[in-house]
C-alpha positions in Angstrom: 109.0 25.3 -2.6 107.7 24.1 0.6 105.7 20.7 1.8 102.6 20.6 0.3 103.2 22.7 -2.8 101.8 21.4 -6.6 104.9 20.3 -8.5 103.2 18.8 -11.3 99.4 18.0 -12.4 96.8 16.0 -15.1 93.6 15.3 -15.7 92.8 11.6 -13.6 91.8 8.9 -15.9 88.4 8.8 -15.0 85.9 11.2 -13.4 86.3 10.1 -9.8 90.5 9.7 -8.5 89.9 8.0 -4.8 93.3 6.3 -4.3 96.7 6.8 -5.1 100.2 5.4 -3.9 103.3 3.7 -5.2 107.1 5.1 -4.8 109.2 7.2 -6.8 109.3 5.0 -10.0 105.7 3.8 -9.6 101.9 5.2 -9.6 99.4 3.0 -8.6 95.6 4.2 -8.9 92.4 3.7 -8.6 89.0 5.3 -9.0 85.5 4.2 -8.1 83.4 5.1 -10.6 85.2 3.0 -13.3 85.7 0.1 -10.6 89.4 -0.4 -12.0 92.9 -0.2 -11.0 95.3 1.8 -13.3 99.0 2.3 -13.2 100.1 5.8 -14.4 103.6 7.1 -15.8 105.9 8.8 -13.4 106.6 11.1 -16.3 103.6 12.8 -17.7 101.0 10.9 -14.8 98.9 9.1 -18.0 97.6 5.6 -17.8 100.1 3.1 -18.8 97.8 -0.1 -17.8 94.8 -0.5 -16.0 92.5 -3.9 -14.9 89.0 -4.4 -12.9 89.2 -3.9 -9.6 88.4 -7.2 -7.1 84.9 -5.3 -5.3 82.4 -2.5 -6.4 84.0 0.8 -4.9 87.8 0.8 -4.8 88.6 3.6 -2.7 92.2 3.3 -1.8 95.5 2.2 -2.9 99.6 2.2 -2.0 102.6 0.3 -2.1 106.0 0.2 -4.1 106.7 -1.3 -7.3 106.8 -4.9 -6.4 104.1 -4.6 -4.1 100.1 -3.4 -4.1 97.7 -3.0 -1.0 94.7 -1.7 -1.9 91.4 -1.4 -0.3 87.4 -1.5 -1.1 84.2 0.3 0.9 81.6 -2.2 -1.0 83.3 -5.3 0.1 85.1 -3.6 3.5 87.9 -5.9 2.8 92.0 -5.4 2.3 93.7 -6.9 -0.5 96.7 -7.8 -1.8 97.1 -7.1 -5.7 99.6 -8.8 -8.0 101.8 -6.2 -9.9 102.0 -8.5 -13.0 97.9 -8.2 -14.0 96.8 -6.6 -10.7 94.4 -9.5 -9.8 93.7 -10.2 -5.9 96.4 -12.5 -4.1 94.6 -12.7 -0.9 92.5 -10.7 1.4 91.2 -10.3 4.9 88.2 -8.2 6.4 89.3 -4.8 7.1 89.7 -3.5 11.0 86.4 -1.5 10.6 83.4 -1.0 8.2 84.3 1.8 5.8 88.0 1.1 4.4 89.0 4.5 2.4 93.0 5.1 2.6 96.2 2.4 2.5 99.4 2.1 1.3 103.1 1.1 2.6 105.8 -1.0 0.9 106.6 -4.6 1.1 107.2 -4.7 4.5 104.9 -2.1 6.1 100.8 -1.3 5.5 99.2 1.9 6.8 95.5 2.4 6.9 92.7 4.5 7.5 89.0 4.8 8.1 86.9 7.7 8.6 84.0 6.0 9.8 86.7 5.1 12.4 87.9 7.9 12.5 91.3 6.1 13.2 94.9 5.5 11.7 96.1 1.6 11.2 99.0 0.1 10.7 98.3 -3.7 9.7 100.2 -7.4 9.5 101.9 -7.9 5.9 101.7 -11.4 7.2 97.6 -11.6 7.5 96.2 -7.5 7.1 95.1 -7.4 10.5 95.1 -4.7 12.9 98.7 -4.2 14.7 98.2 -0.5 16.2 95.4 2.4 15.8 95.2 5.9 16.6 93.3 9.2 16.4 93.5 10.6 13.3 94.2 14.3 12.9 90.8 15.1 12.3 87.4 12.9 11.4 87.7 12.1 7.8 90.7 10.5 7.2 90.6 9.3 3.8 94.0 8.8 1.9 97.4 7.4 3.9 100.4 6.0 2.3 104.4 6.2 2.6 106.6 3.6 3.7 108.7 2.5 6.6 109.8 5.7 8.0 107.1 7.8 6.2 103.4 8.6 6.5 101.6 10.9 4.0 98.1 11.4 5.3 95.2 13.4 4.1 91.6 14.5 5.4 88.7 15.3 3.1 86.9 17.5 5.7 89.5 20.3 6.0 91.4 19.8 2.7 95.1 19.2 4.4 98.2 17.3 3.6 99.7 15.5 6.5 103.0 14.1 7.6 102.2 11.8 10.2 104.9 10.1 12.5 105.6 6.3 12.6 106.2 5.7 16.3 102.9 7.2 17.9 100.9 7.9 14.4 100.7 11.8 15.6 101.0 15.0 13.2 104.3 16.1 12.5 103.7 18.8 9.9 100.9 19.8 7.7 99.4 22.1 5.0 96.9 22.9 2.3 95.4 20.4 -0.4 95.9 21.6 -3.7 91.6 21.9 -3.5 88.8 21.6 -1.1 88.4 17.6 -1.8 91.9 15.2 -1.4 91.2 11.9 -1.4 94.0 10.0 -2.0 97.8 10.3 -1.1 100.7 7.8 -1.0 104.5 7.7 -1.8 107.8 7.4 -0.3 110.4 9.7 1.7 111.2 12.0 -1.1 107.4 12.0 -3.3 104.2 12.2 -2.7 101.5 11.6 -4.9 98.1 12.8 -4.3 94.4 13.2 -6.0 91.5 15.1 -5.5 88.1 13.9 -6.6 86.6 17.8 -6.9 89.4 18.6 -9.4 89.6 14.8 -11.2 93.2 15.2 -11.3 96.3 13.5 -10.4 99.4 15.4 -8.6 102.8 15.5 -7.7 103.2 17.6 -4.4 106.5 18.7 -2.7 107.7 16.7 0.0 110.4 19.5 1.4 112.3 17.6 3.7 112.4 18.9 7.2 115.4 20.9 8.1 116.5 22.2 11.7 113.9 25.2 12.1 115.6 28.7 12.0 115.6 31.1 14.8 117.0 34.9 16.1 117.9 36.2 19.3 116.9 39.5 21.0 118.7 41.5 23.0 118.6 39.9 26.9 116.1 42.4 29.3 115.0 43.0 32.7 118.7 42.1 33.8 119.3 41.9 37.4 122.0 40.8 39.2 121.2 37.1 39.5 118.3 37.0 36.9 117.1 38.7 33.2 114.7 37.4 30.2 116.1 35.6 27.3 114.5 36.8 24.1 114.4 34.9 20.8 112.0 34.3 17.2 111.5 30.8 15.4 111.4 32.8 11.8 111.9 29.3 10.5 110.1 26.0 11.3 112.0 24.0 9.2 109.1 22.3 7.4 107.6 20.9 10.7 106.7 22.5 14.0 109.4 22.6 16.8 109.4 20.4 19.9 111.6 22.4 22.0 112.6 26.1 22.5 114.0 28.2 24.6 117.8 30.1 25.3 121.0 28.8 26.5 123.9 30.7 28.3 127.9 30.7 29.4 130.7 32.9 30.0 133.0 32.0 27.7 131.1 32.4 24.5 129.1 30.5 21.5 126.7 28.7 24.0 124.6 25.4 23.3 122.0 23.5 25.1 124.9 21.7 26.8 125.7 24.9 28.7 122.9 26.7 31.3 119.4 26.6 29.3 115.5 28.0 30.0 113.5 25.5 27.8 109.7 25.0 27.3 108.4 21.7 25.3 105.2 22.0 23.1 104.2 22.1 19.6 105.8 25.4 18.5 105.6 27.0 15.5 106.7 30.5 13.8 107.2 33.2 16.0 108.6 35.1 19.1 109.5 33.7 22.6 110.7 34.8 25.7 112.7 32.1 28.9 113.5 33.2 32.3 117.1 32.6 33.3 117.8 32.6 36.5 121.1 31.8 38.7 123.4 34.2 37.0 126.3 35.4 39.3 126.4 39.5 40.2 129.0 41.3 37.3 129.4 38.6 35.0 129.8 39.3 31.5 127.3 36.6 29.7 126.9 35.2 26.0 123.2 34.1 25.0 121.5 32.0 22.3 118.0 32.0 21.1 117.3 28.3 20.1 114.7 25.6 18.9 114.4 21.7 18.3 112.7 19.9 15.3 113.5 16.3 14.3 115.9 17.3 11.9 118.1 19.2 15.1 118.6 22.0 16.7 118.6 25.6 14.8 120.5 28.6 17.0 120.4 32.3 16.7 123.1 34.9 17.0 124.9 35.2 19.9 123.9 38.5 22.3 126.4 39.5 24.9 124.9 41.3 28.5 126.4 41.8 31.7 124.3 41.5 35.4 124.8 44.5 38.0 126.3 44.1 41.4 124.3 43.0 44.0 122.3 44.9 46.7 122.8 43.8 50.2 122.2 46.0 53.6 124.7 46.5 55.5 125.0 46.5 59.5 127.1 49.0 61.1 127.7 49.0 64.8 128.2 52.0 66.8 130.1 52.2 69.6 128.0 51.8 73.4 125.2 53.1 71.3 123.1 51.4 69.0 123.3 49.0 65.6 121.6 50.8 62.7 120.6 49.9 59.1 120.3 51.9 55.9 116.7 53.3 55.9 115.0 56.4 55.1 113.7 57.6 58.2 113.2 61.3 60.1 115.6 62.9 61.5 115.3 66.7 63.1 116.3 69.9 61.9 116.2 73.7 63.5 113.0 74.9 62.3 112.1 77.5 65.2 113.6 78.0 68.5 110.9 76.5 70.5 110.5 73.6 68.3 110.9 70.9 65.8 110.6 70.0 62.1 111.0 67.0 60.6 112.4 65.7 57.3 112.8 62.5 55.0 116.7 62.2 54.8 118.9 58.8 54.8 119.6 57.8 58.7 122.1 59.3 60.6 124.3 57.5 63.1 126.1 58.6 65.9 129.5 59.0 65.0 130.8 60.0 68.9 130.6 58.5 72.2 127.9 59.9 74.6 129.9 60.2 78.3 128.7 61.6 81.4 125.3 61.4 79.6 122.3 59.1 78.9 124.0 55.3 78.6 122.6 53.2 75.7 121.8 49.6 75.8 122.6 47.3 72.3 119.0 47.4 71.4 116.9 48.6 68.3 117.5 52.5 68.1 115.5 54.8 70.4 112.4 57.3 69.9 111.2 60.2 72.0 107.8 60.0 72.7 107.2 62.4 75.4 107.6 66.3 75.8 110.4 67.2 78.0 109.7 68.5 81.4 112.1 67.2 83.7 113.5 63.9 82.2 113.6 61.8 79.1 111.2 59.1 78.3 112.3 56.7 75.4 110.8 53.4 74.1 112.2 50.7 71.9 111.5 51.2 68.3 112.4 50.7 64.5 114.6 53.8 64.0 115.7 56.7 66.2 113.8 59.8 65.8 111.9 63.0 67.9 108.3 63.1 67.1 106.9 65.7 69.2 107.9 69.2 69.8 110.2 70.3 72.3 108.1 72.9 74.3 110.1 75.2 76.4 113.5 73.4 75.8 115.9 73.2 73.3 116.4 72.8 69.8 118.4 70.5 68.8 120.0 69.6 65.0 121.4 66.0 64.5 123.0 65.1 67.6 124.3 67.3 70.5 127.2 66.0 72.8 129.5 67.8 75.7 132.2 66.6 77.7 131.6 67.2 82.1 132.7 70.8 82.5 131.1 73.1 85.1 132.5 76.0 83.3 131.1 75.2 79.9 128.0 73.9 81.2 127.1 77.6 83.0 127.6 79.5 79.8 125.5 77.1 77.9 122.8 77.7 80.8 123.5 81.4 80.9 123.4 81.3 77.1 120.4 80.1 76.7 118.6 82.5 80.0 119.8 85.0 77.7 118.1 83.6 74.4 115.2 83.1 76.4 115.4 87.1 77.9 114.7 86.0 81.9 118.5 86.0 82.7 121.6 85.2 82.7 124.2 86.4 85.6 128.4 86.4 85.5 131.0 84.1 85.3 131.2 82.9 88.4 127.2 82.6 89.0 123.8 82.2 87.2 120.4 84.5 87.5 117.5 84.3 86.5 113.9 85.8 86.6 111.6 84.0 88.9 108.6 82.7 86.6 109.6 80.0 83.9 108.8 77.7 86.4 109.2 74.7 83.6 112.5 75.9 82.3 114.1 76.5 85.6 113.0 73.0 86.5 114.6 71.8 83.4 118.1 73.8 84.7 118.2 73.3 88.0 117.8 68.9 86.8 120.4 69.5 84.7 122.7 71.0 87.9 121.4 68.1 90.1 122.3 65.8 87.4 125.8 67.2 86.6 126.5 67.9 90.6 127.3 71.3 90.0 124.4 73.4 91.9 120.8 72.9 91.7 119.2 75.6 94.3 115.4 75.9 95.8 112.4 77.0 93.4 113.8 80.9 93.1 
């Protein structure tokens, strides 16, 4: 059974059951339209004795077996009732004009009004006001308990309440046995309760809270220093849950004393998810799905995951040349002999020395911006790459290098006359046919450069 639910029921012993309260060996009652105060069996809820009550509308009633507080709208006062012949002892003014719900024990009085709209607890020494609060909802009329307990109830939407002692708040709640409850009271382990649209007395369950039951979930959207923690409160325990979230370690069997993602609220049945963050790249990690009630903590199974390396860029330097990064970038490839395609391929870096050649500063890499007629013109950019076309030169694929050799250099030159069909000559000498005016520009730099030859415009 679960808080709230009927355990026993009969018929009231009038035709209008307001109040009701006592402990576990004791009913006291009362009901309006018969102006009396009764005291029923704990066994089969009859009337065992009953007396006048001290005003016109008795409306509420509580207390334990050597003690009555009871309570009247017509006179809007508090009373205390002797157990012997339940006659008034004393009395004092209620805290507001429409007095519906009390009860307590010997040392403790709780009260309510729905005109009030408000929870009391009052003096045992003089009934007057100590504290108040908001009750759950506006028409509080039934309260009783004891010390450590508070059994509430609310006409307008038919619920049973647990209420707490420190700040008078809801702890846990549920369903009147029917659409009118009027009267509740008790002690930790009973509650009994009556309903004026029924006329009858009851017996509910009062389930004691346990710590609320949950599940974990498999742990998602791992990274290396951060995932999601999954879990389900299947299980409130009887009252909703203050706390969830998941807790983590390395070694196994993790608690809230261990790394935790929490959230505090009112939480009741059903799934969650918790960030965690600060995990350490390839670790091997034990989770819990948990949540908090005031009977503990309840923990789910333990789920086991383990985070990926990290990813970090790395800097490589190359020698007299340039520092380059891992990015995708363009880099050329032979697609005709008088010019260039490009494609999307990882950067390349130079893995050789340039010498005799174009000197490199220690600065981002370079890109060619320009055609080539008779020199090179770079700029300082993100990432080394051609982006125009070589017109009338050569084609190059990845990275071209030669070491200062006359001999080597001619049969390149002549090599490429030949390619080009406007030359080419011997060993020991190069031709070529007077017209290409840009391409024998571009050769006879090259000889200048080199100091091997250079020649007039034929």
């Amino acid at each position: 059974m679960a808080f709230g639910d009927v355990i026993r029921e009969a018929a009231s012993p009038y035709t209008n059951p307001r109040g009701i309260g006592g402990d576990a060996n004791t009913i006291w009652h009362c009901d309006p339209n018969s102006d009396k105060i009764y005291e029923l069996s704990t066994t089969d809820l009859s009337d065992i004795r009953e007396a006048a009550s001290p005003g016109a509308a008795p409306r509420g009633i509580g207390g334990d077996a050597n003690t009555i507080w009871h309570c009247d709208s017509g006179t809007d006062k508090i009373y205390e009732l002797s157990t012997t012949d339940l006659s008034d002892i004393r009395e004092a003014a209620s805290p507001y004009t429409n007095p519906r719900g009390i009860g307590g024990d010997a040392n403790t009085i709780w009260h309510c009004d729905p005109l009030a709209e408000k929870i009391y607890e009052l003096s045992t020494t003089d009934l007057s006001d100590i504290r108040e609060a908001a009750s759950p909802l506006a028409s509080p009329y039934g309260i009783g308990g004891d010390a450590n307990t508070i059994w509430h109830c609310d006409a307008v939407n038919a619920k049973i309440y647990e209420l707490s002692t420190t700040d008078l708040s809801d702890i846990r709640e549920a369903a009147s046995p029917l659409a009118s409850p009027r009267g509740i009271g008790g002690d930790a382990n009973t509650i009994w309760h009556c309903n004026s649209g029924a006329d009858k007395i009851y017996e509910l369950d009062a389930a004691a809270v346990t710590a609320p039951t949950v599940t974990t979930q498999a742990v998602t959207s791992v990274e290396a220093t951060t995932a999601t923690g999954n879990g389900n409160i299947t299980d409130n325990g009887g009252e909703n849950c203050s706390k969830r979230g998941v807790c983590w370690n390395t070694t196994g069997n993790p608690t809230v004393a261990d790394d935790k993602s929490e959230e505090t609220d009112s939480f009741g049945i059903g799934a969650f998810t918790r960030p965690m963050t600060g995990l350490t790249p390839e670790q091997h990690y034990y989770v819990k799905a948990y949540a908090y009630n005031s009977a503990g903590y309840g923990y789910g199974g333990q789920v086991e995951f383990d985070t990926p390396p990290a990813y970090t860029v790395h800097e490589v330097e190359v020698s007299d040349g340039i520092a380059l990064t891992d990015t995708l970038v363009k880099t050329p490839m032979l697609f005709k002999s008088d010019g260039l395609a490009l494609s999307d391929v990882l950067v390349k870096t130079m893995d050789k020395r340039v010498t005799d050649g174009i000197a490199f500063k220690d600065v981002p890499v370079k890109l060619i911006d320009k055609r080539l007629t008779d020199a090179i013109a770079f700029k300082d950019t993100l990432v080394k790459t051609i982006s125009k076309v070589l017109v009338d030169g050569i084609a190059f694929k990845d990275v071209i290098s030669y070491l200062k050799n006359p001999t080597k250099l001619a049969k390149l030159i002549r090599k490429l006359l030949q390619l080009e069909g406007i030359g080419g000559g011997k060993e020991d000498a190069i031709s070529y046919e007077r017209g290409p005016t840009k391409l024998a520009k571009l050769i006879r730099k090259l000889l200048q450069l080199e100091d091997i030859g250079g020649g007039k415009e034929d």
